[in-house]
C-alpha positions, 0 to 999 in steps of 0.5 A: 917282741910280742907286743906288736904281735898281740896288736895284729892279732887284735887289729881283724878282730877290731875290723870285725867288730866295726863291721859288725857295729856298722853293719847292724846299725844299718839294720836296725835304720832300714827295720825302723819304719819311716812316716806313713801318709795318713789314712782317710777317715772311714766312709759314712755308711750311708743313711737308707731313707725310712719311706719306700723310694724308687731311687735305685730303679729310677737313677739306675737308668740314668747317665750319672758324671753330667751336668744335671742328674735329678730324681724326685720321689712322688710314691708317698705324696701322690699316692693318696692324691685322689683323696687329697683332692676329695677332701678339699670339698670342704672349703664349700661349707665356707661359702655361705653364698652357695645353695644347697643346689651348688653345692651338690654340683660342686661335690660333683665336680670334685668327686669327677676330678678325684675319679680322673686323677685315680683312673688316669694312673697319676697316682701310680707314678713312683718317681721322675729322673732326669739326666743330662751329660756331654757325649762331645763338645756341643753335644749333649744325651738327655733322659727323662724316666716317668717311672712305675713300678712292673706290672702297676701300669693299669692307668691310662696315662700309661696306654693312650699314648701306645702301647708298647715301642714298637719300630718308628716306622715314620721315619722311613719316608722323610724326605733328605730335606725335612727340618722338623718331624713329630710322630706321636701314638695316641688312642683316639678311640680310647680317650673317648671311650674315657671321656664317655665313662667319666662323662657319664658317671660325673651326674653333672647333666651339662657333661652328660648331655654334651657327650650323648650329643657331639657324635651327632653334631659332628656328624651333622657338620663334617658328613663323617660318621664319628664312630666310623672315623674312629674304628679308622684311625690307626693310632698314629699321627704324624707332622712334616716341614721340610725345607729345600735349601736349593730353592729360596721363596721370598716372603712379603714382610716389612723388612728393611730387606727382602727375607728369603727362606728356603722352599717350606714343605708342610705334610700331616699324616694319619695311619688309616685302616681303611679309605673313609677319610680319603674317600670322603675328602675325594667327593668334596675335591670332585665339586672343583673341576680343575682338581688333578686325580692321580690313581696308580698302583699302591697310590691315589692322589688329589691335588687342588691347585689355587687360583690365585698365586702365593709367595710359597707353593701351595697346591694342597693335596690329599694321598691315600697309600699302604697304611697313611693318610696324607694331607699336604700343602703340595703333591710334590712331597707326598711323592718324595715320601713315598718314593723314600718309604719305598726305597727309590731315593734315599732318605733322612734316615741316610744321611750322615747328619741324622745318623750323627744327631741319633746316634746312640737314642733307642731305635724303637718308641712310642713317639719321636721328634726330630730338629735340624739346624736347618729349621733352627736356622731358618727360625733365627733369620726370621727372629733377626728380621723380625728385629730389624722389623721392629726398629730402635723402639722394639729392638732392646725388648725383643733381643733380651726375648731372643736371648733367653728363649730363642734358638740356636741357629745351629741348633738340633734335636732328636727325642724318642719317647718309649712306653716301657715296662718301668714307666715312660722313657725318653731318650734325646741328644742336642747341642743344649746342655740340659743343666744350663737349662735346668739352671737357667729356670732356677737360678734367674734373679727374681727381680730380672723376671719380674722386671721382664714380666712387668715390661711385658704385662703392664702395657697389655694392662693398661690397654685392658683397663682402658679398653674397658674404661672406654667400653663403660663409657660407651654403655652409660651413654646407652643407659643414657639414650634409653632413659632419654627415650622413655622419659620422651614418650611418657612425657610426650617430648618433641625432638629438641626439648631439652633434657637434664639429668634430674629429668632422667633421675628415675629412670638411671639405676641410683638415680644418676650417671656415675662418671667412669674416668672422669669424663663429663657427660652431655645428655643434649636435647631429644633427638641428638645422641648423648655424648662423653667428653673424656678428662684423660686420654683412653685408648686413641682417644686424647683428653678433651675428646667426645665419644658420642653414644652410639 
């Protein structure tokens, strides 16, 4: 009877245990770490360079993640480059041909070219970067960094061509249609005033003399006053296309059909701080009577209309208005300048596609270029009619040129350069992928490039070697004629006596003629010229022709 009562009281205590053994085993799995991923190998500490390098200024100003991302450290190679060119003087005591005289020239030379590469501020140059990145499909933002350290700038390179940015006040009177426009500073006065110094102190007489003489022999050409011109210039230079796509001019080339462009607008711009070069324009206009003069408020205008007509409009006109000089091929878009520049019609800066192309470029610079699909366009309609011009012979060498270095006919550009306190900074967006370009320069097979090279150089050599051949020729039968001459009139020959070559012989440098291509020569009698019958064809001239001397 106890039996099965002592078996339920070991049946909790069995269960109890099971739980226990259960619930212990599955702790003992989960506290059991399972197969960890392995860990990265620890990173390289990276390997600092030894030199001195502006690798961090540079790059940190650049946009990384493109498809072009370059820095090239100049600072411990072109730092000693005025020395390095200096100490190339000694490949003159290995020419035994010069005087004592030629080389003192040569020493000067070298010592003006150590001068200018020191002065310039080329040597202060740390480094150059480049960038190139996709900001959208087809569109790409380019940066180039020309980079000097703060406060190592004291070269001109770093000041003739501006100072510091400053607003890039050309674009505020560029008409709607302008398809190419470039506004660039540049010191004239201080590029000659450099010119001067180095000109001077080089002890080479011809420079000396040539820059004492050329303020007077412009004066003497021109009627302006060089230094005058000078203190009147501005600092700033500009240029202008614009092209009017609601009117087409057809222009007279040998096409296969008519080529129409859009109506071509050209301006030069000059910022003055006085009249001088108006005024001095304006007294060469007055000699023509049928020249328009135009005198408003803020504005004087000259227009001279030409006699005969052209496929294009041109009425070349000079203006004089704020702080601009103009130069342009018509009145009309000096007018649309100046109406944009004073806010009575909108301008480029308004339209939606210039604010698309600079979208994200600096404001404010020391020069700006700018390129619309209009002009790419235009270029690409005048390469296609220049390849249908050229027919089945020129075609397959002008298209691998098209294809290379042509435009797209969509393709667009806006550059602006600034002289900031690290060195020139230019900032750009187009639809050409910076990279693809960088490639193309460095990846194109050689053999390709030799080939093209070739196919361009060898023709233009052989009619240069030709070319002289002939005129060799035609100088030996010169040589001839004199020779002929003076044997005639030491010996007293008549016309028609005749003459041979021995006759001739001591009066020819080595005592004969010396064939250039074969050809035979015919010394004929006094008084008929000497003639050259040609063994090959040279230029135009077929084998078996005669060039007569002349």
């Amino acid at each position: 009877m106890n039996a099965p009562n002592s078996d339920i009281r070991r049946t909790p205590t069995v269960v109890l245990a099971a739980l226990f053994l259960l619930y212990g085993c599955s702790r003992q799995q989960e506290s059991q770490p399972g197969p960890t991923a392995a860990k990265p190998p620890p990173a390289r500490p990276a390997l600092a360079s030894a030199e001195k390098t502006s690798f961090q200024e540079v790059t940190s100003q650049l946009d990384p993640g493109g498809t072009l991302f370059a820095y090239f450290g100049t600072e411990q190679w072109i730092s000693g480059a005025a020395e390095q060119v200096s100490s190339w003087r000694g490949i003159l005591q290995m020419v035994p041909v010069l005087t004592d005289e030629q080389r003192a020239e040569a020493n000067k030379g070298f010592d003006l070219a150590a001068r200018l590469i020191r002065n310039s501020g080329l040597e202060e140059i740390s480094g150059v970067g480049m960038s190139g990145i996709a900001t959208e499909k087809g569109r790409y933002r380019s940066k180039l960094l020309v980079h000097h350290y703060p406060g190592r700038n004291s070269g001109y390179f770093w000041s003739l061509f501006g100072a510091a940015p400053h607003a890039l006040e050309g674009l505020n009177q560029l008409p709607t249609t302008t398809a190419l426009s470039v506004f660039f500073d540049l010191d004239l006065r201080g590029l000659w005033t450099v010119l001067q110094q180095e000109m001077s102190q080089s002890g080479i007489a011809g420079l000396e003399e040539w820059s004492r003489a050329f303020p007077k022999e412009f004066a003497e050409k021109t009627g302006i006053n060089f230094e005058a011109l000078l203190n009147s210039l501005g600092g700033e230079f500009g240029m202008v296309l614009a092209l009017d796509d609601t009117r087409k001019v057809s222009l007279p080339l040998p096409t296969p059909r008519p080529l129409e462009i859009p109506e071509p607008h050209l301006a030069l711009v000059v910022k003055v701080k006085d009249n001088l070069l108006f005024d001095h324009l304006d007294k060469l206009f007055q000699e023509n009577p049928q020249v328009t003069r135009v005198d408003e408020e803020g504005m004087r205008m000259r227009t001279m209309p030409l006699p005969a007509p052209v496929p294009i409009p041109l009425r070349p006109s000079i203006a004089r208005a704020g702080d601009y000089f103009y130069f342009a091929s018509t009145d009309t878009v000096i007018r649309e300048m100046l109406a944009v520049r004073v806010g009575k019609q909108p301008g480029l800066k308004s339209t939606e596609e210039f604010k698309r192309i600079a979208l994200g470029v600096q404001e404010r610079g020391n020069s700006v270029v700018f390129v619309s699909p209009r002009f790419s366009r235009a270029i690409s309609e005048l390469q296609t009619a220049a390849l249908e011009a050229a027919g089945a012979a020129g075609a397959g060498k002008a298209t691998v040129l098209q294809g290379l270095f042509a435009p797209s006919p969509d393709g667009f550009l806006y550059d602006v350069s600034a002289n900031t306190p690290e060195g020139w900074l230019t900032v750009g967006n187009g639809n050409s992928d910076p990279g693809k370009k960088a490639l193309l320069m460095s990846s194109m097979q050689p053999a390709a490039v030799v080939g093209l090279l070739a196919a361009i150089a060898i023709p233009n050599f052989v009619k240069a070697r030709q070319t002289a051949q002939y005129n060799a020729i035609v100088n030996n039968l010169r040589i001839i004629e004199g020779a002929k001459a003076q044997w005639a009139l030491e010996n007293k020959k008549r016309p028609g006596d005749r003459v041979t070559e021995q006759d001739l012989a001591e009066y020819l440098r080595g005592g004969r003629i010396n064939p250039v291509a074969g050809e035979t020569y015919n010394f004929n009698p006094v008084g008929t010229r000497a003639s050259a019958t040609l063994s090959q064809q040279i230029m135009n001239h077929p084998a078996g022709s005669v060039i007569n001397a002349q």
